[in-house]
C-alpha positions in Angstrom: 39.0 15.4 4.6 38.4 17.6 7.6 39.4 21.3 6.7 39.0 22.7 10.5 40.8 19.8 12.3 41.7 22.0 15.3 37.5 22.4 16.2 36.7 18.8 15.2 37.2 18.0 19.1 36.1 19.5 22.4 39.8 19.5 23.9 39.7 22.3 25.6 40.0 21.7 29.4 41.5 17.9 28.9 43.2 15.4 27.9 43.2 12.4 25.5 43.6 9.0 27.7 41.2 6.8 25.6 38.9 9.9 25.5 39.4 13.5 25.2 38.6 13.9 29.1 39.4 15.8 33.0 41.4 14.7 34.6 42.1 14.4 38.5 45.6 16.7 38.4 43.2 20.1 37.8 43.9 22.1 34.5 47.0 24.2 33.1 46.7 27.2 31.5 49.0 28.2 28.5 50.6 31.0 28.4 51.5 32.9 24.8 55.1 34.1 25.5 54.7 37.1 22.9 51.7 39.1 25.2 51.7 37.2 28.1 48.1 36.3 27.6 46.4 33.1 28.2 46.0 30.8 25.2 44.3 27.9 26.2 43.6 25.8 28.6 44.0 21.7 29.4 43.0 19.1 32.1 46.8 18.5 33.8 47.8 15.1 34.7 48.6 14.0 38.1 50.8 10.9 38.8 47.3 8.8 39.4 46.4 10.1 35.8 49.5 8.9 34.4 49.2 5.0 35.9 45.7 5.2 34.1 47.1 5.8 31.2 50.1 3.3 31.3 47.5 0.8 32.1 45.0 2.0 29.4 48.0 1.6 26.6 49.0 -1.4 27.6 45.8 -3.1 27.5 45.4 -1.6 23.8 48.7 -1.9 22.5 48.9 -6.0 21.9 45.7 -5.2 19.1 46.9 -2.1 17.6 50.5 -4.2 17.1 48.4 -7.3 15.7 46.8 -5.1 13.1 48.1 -6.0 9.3 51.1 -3.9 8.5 48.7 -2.4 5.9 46.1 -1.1 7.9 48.7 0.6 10.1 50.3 2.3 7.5 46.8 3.8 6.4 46.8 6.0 9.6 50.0 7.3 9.0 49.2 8.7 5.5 46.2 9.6 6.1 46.8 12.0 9.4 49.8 13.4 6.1 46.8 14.0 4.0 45.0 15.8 7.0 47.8 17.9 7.9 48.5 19.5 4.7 44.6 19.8 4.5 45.3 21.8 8.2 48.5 23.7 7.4 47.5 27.4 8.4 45.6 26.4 11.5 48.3 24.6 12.8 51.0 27.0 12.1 49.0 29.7 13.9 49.2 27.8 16.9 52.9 26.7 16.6 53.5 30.6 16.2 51.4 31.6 19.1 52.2 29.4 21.7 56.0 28.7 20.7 57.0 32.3 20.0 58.3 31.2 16.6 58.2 33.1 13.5 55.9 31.7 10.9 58.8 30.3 8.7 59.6 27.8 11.5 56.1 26.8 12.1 56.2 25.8 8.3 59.5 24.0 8.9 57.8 21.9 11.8 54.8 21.2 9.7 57.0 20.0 6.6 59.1 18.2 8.9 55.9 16.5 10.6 54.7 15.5 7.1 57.6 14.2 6.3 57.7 12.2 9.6 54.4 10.6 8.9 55.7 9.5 5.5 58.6 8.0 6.7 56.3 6.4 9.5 53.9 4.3 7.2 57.2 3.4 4.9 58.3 1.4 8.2 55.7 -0.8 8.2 56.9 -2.0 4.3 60.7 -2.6 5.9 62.6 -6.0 6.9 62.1 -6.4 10.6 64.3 -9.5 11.3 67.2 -11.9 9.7 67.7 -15.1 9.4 70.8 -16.2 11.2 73.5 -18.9 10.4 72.3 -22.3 11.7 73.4 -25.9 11.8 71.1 -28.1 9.0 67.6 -28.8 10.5 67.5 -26.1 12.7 65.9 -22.1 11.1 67.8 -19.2 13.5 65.8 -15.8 13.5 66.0 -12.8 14.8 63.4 -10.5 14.3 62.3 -7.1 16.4 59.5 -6.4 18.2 57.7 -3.8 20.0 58.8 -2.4 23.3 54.9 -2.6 24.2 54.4 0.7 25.9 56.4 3.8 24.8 56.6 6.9 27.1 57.4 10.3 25.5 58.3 13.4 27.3 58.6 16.1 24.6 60.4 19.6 24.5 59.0 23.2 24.3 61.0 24.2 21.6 59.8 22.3 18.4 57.1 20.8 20.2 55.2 19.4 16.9 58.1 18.3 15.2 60.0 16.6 18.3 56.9 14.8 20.1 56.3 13.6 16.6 59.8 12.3 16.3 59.7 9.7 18.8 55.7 9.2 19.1 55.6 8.3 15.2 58.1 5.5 14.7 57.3 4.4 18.4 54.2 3.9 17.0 54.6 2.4 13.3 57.2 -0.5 15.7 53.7 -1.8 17.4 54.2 0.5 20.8 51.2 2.1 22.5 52.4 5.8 23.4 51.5 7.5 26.8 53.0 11.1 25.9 53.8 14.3 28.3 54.1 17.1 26.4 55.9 20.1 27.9 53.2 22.4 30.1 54.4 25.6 28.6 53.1 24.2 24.8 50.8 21.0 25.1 49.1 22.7 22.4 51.6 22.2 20.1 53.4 19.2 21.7 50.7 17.4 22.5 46.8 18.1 21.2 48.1 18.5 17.7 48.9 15.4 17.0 46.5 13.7 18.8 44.1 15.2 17.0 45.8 14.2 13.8 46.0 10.7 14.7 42.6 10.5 15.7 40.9 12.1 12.6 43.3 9.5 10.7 42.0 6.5 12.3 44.2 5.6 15.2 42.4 3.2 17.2 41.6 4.5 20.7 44.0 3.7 23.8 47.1 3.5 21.8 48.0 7.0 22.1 47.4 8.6 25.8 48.3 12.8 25.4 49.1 14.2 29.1 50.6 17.3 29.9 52.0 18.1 33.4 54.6 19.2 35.5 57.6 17.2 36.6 55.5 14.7 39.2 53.5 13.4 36.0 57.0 12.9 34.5 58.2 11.1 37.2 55.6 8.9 37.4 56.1 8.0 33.7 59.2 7.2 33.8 58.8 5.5 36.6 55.4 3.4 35.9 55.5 -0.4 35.1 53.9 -0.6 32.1 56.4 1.5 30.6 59.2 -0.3 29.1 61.0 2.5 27.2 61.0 6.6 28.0 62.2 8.9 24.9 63.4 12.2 26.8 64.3 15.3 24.6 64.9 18.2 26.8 67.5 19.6 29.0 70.9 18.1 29.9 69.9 18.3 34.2 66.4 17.0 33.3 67.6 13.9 30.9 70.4 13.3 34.0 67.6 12.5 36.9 65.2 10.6 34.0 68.1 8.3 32.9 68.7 7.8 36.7 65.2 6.7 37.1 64.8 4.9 34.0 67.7 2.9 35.2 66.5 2.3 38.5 63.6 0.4 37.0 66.0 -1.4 34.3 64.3 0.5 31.5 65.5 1.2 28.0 66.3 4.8 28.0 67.1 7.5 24.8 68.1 10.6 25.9 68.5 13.7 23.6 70.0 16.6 25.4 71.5 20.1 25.4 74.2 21.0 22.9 77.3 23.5 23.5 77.7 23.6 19.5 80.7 24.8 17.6 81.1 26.6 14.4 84.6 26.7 13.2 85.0 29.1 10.2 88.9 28.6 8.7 90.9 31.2 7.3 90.1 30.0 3.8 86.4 29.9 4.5 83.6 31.6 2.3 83.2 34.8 4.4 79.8 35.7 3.7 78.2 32.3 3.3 80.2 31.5 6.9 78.2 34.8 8.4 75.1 33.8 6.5 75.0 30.3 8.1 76.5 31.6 11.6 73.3 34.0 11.7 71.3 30.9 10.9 72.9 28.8 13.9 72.5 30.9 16.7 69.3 33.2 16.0 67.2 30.9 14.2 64.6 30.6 16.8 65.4 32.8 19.4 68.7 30.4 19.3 66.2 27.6 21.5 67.4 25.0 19.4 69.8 22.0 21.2 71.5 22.3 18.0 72.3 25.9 17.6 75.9 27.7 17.5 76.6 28.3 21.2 80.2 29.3 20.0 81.5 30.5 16.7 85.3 29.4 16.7 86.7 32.1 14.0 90.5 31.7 13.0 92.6 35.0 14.1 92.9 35.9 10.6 89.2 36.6 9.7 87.7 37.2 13.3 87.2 40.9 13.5 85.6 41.0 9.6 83.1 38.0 11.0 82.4 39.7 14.5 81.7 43.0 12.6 79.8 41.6 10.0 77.5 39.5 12.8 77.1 42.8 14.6 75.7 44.4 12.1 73.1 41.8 11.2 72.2 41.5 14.9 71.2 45.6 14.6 68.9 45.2 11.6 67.0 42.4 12.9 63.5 43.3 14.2 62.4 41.7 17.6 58.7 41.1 18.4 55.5 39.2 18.2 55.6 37.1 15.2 51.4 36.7 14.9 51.4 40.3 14.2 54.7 41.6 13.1 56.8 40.4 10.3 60.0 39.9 12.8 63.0 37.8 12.7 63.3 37.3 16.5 60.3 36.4 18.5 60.1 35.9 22.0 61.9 33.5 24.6 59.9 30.7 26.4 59.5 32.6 29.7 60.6 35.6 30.7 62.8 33.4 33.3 64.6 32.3 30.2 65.3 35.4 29.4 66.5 36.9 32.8 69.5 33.7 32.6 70.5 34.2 29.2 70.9 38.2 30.0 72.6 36.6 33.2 75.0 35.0 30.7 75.8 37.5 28.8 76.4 40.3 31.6 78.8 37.6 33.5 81.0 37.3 30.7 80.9 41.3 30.0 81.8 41.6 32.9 84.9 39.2 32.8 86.0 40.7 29.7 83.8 39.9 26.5 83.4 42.9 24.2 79.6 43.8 23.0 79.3 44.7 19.8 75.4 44.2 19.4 72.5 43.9 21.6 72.8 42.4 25.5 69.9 43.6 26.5 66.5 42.3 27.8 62.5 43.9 27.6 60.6 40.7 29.7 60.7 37.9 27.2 62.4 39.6 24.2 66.1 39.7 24.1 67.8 41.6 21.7 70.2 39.5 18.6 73.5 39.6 20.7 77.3 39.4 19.6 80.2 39.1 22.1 83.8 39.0 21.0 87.5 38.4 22.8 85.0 35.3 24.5 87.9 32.8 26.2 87.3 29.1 27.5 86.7 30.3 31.0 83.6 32.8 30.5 79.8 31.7 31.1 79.3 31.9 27.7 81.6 29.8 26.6 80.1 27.2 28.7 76.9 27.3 29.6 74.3 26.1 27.1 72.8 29.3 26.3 68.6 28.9 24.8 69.0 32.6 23.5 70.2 34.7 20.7 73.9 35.1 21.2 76.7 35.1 19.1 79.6 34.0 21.3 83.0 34.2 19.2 86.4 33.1 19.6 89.4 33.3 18.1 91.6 30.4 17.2 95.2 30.3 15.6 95.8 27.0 14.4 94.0 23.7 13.5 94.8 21.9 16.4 93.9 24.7 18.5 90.3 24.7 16.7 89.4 21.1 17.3 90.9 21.4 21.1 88.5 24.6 21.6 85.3 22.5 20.3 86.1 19.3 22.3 86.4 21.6 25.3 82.9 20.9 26.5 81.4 18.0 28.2 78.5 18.3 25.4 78.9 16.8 22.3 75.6 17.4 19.7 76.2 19.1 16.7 79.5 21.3 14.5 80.2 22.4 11.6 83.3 23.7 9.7 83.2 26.0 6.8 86.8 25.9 4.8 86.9 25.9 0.9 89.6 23.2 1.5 87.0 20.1 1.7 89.9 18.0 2.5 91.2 19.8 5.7 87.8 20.9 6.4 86.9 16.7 6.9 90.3 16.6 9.0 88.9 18.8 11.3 85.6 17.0 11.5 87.1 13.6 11.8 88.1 15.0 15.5 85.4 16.3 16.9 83.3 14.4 19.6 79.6 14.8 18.3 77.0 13.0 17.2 76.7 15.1 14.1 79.1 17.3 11.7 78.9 19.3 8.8 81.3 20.8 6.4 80.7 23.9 5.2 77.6 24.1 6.8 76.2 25.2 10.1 75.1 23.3 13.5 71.5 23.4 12.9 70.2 20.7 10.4 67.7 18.3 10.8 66.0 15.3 8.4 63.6 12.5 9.3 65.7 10.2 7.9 69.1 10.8 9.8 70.0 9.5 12.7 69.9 12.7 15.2 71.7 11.9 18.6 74.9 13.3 20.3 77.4 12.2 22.9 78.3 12.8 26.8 76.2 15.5 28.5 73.9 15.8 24.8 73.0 12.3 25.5 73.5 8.8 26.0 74.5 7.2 22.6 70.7 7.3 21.8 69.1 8.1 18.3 65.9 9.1 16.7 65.3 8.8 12.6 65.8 7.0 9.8 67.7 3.6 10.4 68.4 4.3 14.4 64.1 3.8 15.0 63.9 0.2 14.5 66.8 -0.2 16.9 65.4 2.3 19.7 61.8 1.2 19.0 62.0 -2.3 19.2 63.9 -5.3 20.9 65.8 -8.4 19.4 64.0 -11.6 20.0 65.9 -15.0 18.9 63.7 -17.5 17.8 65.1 -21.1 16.7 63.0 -23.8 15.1 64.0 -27.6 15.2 62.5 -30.4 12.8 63.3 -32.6 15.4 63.9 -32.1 19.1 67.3 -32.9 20.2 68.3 -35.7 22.6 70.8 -34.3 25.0 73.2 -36.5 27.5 71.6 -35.3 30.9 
């Protein structure tokens, strides 16, 4: 296998549509958020690039779909065997361009692996059932592919979450026209085409475009797209769905999340803090699922808020290609100026600082805000940065009413020694997924990962939700003998 997969194409300066190629939109340069420097450099699509595409997958996706289940699932496992053959290259470039520290490049790579596993064992599932009929007459139903598949991917895990949706799309029979994110279509894009390619994927199935939001548009919009996967923010996912549904097109939207943590008076203190740490500063806290409020019952709140403050102060902030750090830098230093935004707002109307708050460009210091009520930015707003926002909370009731109190509804967790009112709680709470004792930031190939209202629209990715977003129901019905009917 190839052992320096990164250099085994000329990308640099395009795109893969077909070919690794220009393209007519110009070229987008990336941008490493920890020095500011350029990266790289890609052909950018324009909306006449994207049409090309949509036509170039359609026209290849009725072979790659006819291809024995076998051969298919070849590519997957073999584009596993190339990226464990590739780990370090690609976690330097997850690192680089993402801002991530190098144990969360590993966890995308894993995760990716993982992906591609579960992508080739697919192919080996049921895909249809044989429904109750009258004698003389077979009743099927069995699901087939969408045909083309468009995937607009997130900066945030860029390798893990294009691969999310591109993979199983995929493995169903779909061509793929994908737009990664322009601030890391290294990451979210070339990487896995590259994978895909070295294992054998069959030109024209898989188009790779980054671009700005006209490209997007014109994806979602194009007619030989029959599906759009969206991961990204809730304001973003609002105007695809609206376009998407303007063209009658099966949508799956995976949003924002306003998360809660709710840590009961009975809870493990330290493991709470441990996994509360976790939640919100794992990655900068750019994760839809991270903590965006830690719910602490009156009891234990000043012990947790003290105990988060002083992990925010011995966590070091910088560039994680050269420094061992815990906190790496945000996106763009745009980010950065809103979630310092955030934070001053709700100073301002009362939040106590006990750690960080402030900003150098794209780094923001590990933050903790106390006394934080229902009616501070904080409190609402979906955050992207590394803030502890926590509130207190007297009673049960009072917990579960302060975490439905958002129109988002991702991810919780509840940490209580009690397992059976720590379920109660749970039971309540309008998200698409929970855990008990446990934080908000857990993810698996193999679960279905989705949320409700403003975090999405009932949509899921993984495990036993891909056949059903992949693919479509067909009814098929076979006579021995037509029938003769009255008319």
């Amino acid at each position: 296998m190839n052992s320096n997969l990164l250099t085994a194409t000329e990308w640099t300066g395009k795109a893969l549509s077909g070919h690794w190629t220009s393209l007519a939109g110009g070229t987008l340069e990336v941008i490493e958020p920890a020095t500011g420097e350029p990266l790289a450099q890609l052909a950018k699509a324009s909306p006449a690039d994207i049409r090309a595409a949509c036509q170039g997958a359609r026209q290849s996706q009725k072979a790659w779909a006819a291809l024995p289940y076998g051969e298919r699932a070849k590519v997957f496992r073999r584009a596993a065997g190339l990226l464990e053959d590739n780990r370090a290259a690609y976690a330097e470039w997850i690192v680089r361009e993402t801002g991530g520290i190098p144990p969360k490049a590993m966890f995308e790579i894993d995760s990716v692996i993982h992906l591609l596993h579960e992508a080739a064992a697919m192919l080996t599932q049921p895909r249809g059932l044989v429904l109750p009929s009258v004698d003389g007459v077979s009743s099927i139903a069995r699901r087939v592919p969408h045909g083309v598949v468009g995937v607009i991917s997130p900066f945030n895990f860029p390798f893990l979450l294009t691969s999310r949706a591109t993979l199983p799309a995929l493995a169903c029979g779909n061509a793929v026209v994908l737009k990664p994110d322009p601030r890391t279509p290294v990451t979210g894009g070339v990487l896995l085409a590259l994978l895909l390619q070295a294992a054998g994927l069959p030109a024209g199935v898989l188009h790779m475009l980054p671009g700005e939001a006209d490209a997007g548009e014109a994806l979602v919009s194009d007619p030989d797209v029959t599906m759009i996967s969206f991961t990204g923010s809730t304001a973003v996912g609002r105007r695809v769905g609206e376009l998407a549904g303007r063209h009658l097109k099966k949508v799956a939207l995976e949003l924002g999340g306003k998360n809660a943590l709710l840590i009961l008076d009975d809870a493990d203190l330290e493991l709470a803090v441990c996994g509360g740490s976790w939640a919100s500063w794992l990655h900068q806290g750019q994760i839809c699922m991270s903590a965006g409020r830690h719910l602490v019952q009156r009891k234990l709140v000043e012990t947790y808020a003290q105990r988060m403050a002083e992990k925010a102060r011995a966590l070091p902030v910088g560039n994680p290609h050269t420094s061992p750090v815990a906190i790496g830098p945000l996106i763009t230093e745009k980010q950065a100026a809103n979630v310092h935004r955030i934070v001053q707002q709700s100073i301002a109307m009362g939040a106590r600082l006990l750690a960080g708050g402030s900003q150098d460009g794209r780094f923001y210091q590990p933050t903790v805000l106390a006394d934080v009520t229902p009616d501070m930015p904080v409190f609402r707003e979906e955050i992207f940065g590394p803030v502890v926002s926590i509130t207190a909370f007297d009673s049960d009731a009072e917990a579960v009413a302060l975490a439905n109190d958002t129109e988002y509804g991702l991810a919780a967790g509840v940490h209580s020694r009690d397992i059976g009112r720590a379920m109660a709680l749970a039971e309540q709470l309008n998200v698409g997924l929970v855990h008990v004792n446990d934080q908000t930031v857990n993810d698996d190939g193999t679960m279905p990962m989705g949320g409700r209202g403003a975090s999405g629209n009932g949509s899921r990715h993984g495990g036993p939700a891909n056949w059903d977003e992949f693919t479509q129901w067909q009814w098929t019905t076979v006579r021995n003998t037509a029938p003769a009917y009255p008319l």
